[in-house]
C-alpha positions in Angstrom: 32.5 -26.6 28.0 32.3 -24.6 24.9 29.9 -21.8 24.7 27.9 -20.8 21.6 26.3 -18.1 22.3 26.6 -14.5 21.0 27.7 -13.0 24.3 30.7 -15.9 23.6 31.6 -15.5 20.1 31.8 -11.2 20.5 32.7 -9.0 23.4 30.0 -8.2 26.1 29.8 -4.2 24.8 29.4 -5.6 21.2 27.2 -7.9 21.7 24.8 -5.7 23.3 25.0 -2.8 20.6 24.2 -5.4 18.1 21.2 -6.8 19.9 20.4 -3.0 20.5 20.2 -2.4 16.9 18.4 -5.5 16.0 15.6 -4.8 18.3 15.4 -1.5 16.7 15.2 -2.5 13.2 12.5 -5.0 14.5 10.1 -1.7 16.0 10.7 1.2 13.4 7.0 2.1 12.5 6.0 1.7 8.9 4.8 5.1 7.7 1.4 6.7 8.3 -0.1 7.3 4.4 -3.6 8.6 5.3 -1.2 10.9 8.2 1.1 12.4 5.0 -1.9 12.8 2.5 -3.8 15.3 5.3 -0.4 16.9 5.7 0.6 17.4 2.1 -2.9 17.8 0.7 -3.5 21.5 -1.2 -7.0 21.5 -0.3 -8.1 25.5 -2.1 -6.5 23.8 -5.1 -8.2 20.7 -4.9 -11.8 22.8 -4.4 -10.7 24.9 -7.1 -10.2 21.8 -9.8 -13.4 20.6 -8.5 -15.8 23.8 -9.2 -13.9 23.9 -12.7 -15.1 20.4 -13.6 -18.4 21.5 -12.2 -18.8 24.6 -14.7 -22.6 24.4 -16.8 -23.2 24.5 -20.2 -26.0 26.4 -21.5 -27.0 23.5 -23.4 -27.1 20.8 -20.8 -29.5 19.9 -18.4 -28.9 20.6 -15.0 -31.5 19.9 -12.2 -31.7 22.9 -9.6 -33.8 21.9 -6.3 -36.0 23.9 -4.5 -34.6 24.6 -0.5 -35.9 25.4 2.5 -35.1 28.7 3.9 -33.5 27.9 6.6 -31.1 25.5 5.1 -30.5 28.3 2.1 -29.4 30.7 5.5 -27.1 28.3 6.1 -25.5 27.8 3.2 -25.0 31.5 2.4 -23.3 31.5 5.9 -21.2 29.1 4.8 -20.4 30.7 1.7 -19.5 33.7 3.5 -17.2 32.2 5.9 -15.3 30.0 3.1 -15.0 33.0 1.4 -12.4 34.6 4.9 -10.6 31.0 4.8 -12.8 30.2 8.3 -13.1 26.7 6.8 -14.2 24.6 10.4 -16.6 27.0 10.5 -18.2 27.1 7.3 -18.1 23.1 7.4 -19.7 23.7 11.0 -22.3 26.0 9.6 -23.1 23.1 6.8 -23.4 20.7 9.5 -26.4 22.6 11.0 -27.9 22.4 7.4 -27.9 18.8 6.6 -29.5 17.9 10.1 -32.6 20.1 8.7 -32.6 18.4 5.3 -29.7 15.5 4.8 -30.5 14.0 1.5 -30.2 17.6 -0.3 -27.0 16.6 -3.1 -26.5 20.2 -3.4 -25.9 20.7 0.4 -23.8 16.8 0.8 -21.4 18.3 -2.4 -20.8 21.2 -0.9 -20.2 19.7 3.0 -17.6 17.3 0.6 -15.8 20.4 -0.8 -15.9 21.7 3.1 -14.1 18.2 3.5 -11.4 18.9 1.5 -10.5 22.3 2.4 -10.2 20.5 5.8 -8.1 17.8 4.1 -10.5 15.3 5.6 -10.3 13.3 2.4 -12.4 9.7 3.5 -15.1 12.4 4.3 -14.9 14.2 1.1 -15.5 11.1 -0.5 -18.1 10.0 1.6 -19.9 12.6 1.4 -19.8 13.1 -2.3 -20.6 9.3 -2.7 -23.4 10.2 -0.7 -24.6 12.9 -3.0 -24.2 10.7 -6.2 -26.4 8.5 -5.0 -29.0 10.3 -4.0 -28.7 13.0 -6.9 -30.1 13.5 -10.4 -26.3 11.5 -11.2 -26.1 14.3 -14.4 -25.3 17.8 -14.9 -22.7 20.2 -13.3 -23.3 18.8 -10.2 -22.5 15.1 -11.1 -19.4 15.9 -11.8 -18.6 18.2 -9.1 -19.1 14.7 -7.1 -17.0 12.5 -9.4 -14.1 15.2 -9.3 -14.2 15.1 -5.4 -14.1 11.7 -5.4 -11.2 12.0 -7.9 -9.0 14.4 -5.8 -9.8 12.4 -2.7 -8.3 9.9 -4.2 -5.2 11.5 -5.7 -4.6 12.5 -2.0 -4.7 9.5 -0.8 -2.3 8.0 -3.3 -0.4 11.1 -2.8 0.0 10.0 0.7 0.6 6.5 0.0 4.2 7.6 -2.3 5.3 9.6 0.5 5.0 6.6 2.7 6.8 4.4 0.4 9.6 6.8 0.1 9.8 7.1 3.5 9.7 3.5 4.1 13.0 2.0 5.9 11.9 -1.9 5.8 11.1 -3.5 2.5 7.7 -5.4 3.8 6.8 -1.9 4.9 7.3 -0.9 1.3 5.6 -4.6 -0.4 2.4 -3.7 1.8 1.9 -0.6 0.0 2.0 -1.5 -3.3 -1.5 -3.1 -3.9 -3.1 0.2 -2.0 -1.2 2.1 -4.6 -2.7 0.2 -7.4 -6.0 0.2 -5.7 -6.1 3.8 -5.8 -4.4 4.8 -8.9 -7.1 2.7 -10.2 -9.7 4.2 -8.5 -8.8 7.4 -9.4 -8.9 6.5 -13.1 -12.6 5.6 -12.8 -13.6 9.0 -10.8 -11.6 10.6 -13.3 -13.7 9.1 -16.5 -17.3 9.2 -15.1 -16.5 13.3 -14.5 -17.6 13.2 -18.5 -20.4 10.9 -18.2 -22.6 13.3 -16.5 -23.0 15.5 -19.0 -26.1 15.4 -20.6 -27.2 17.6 -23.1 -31.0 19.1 -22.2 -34.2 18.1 -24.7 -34.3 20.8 -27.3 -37.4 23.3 -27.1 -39.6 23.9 -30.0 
């Protein structure tokens, strides 16, 4: 009887080394983006290009709240500790803060900016998200939020080229391409409601 099957048509070693490489091609893992973005991220830059974006004007109206002591203890701690590069630390410190007062925007933007030092970029954004919403949503601190949210995003799209390069199956590839245009568009938006939260402040007569 005539046999059909591939251990019939090719020699028993080749046979095997074929299967071998099929099974193989079938397992390779499809690239990690959020893994590369927290690998690759610059978070002091990404801080930095926030604060810049966050710079007053004179002219503008910027709400300042009023804190509790404990929570302004904190914060200089904080401050302090960013200042040596202790980042966990300083986010720790932050932490303590926002479990005595957790709506303060103030506080949230600056636990985001501890985010992305961290290069915890869904917590950056979350937290800045957070702080938008419960903010004044004008002023220098508006757009300290909507410039987080913007370099959270650039990370993650940042991540998500690294994984298409790095990509050895083509549906690998395919099933990144509408998380790319997901986030290049989300990006965009952050990127243009930076501006909208300026607001110049009433003139005084």
């Amino acid at each position: 009887m005539k046999r059909s099957s591939l251990a019939g048509a090719v020699p028993r070693g080749a046979a095997i080394a074929v299967l071998t490489a099929l099974a193989a091609a079938c397992t390779v893992a499809p690239p990690q983006p959020s893994a590369l973005a927290e690998a690759n991220f610059n978070g002091e830059a990404a801080v930095a290009a926030v604060r810049a974006a966050g710079g007053a004007d004179a002219r503008e109206l910027d709400v300042q709240p009023i804190r509790d002591t404990q929570v302004e203890d904190l914060r200089q701690r904080a401050d302090a500790l960013e200042k040596t590069r202790k980042y966990p630390e300083a986010a720790a410190a932050l932490d303590q803060a926002l479990q005595i007062n957790g709506n303060d925007p103030a506080l949230l933007q600056e636990r985001a900016e501890a985010a992305l030092y961290l290069h915890r970029l869904d917590d950056a954004e979350r937290y800045a998200q957070q702080a938008y919403n419960g903010g004044s949503r004008v002023g220098p601190l508006c757009r300290r939020h909507w410039a987080t949210i913007a370099q959270a995003k650039q990370g993650q799209l940042d991540g998500v080229n690294a994984a298409m390069k790095l990509a050895q199956r083509q549906d690998h590839y395919d099933a990144l391409i509408p998380q790319r245009t997901a986030l290049t568009e989300a990006r965009k938006q952050a990127q243009a409601k930076i501006g909208v939260c300026t607001v110049a402040a009433q003139p005084r007569y």
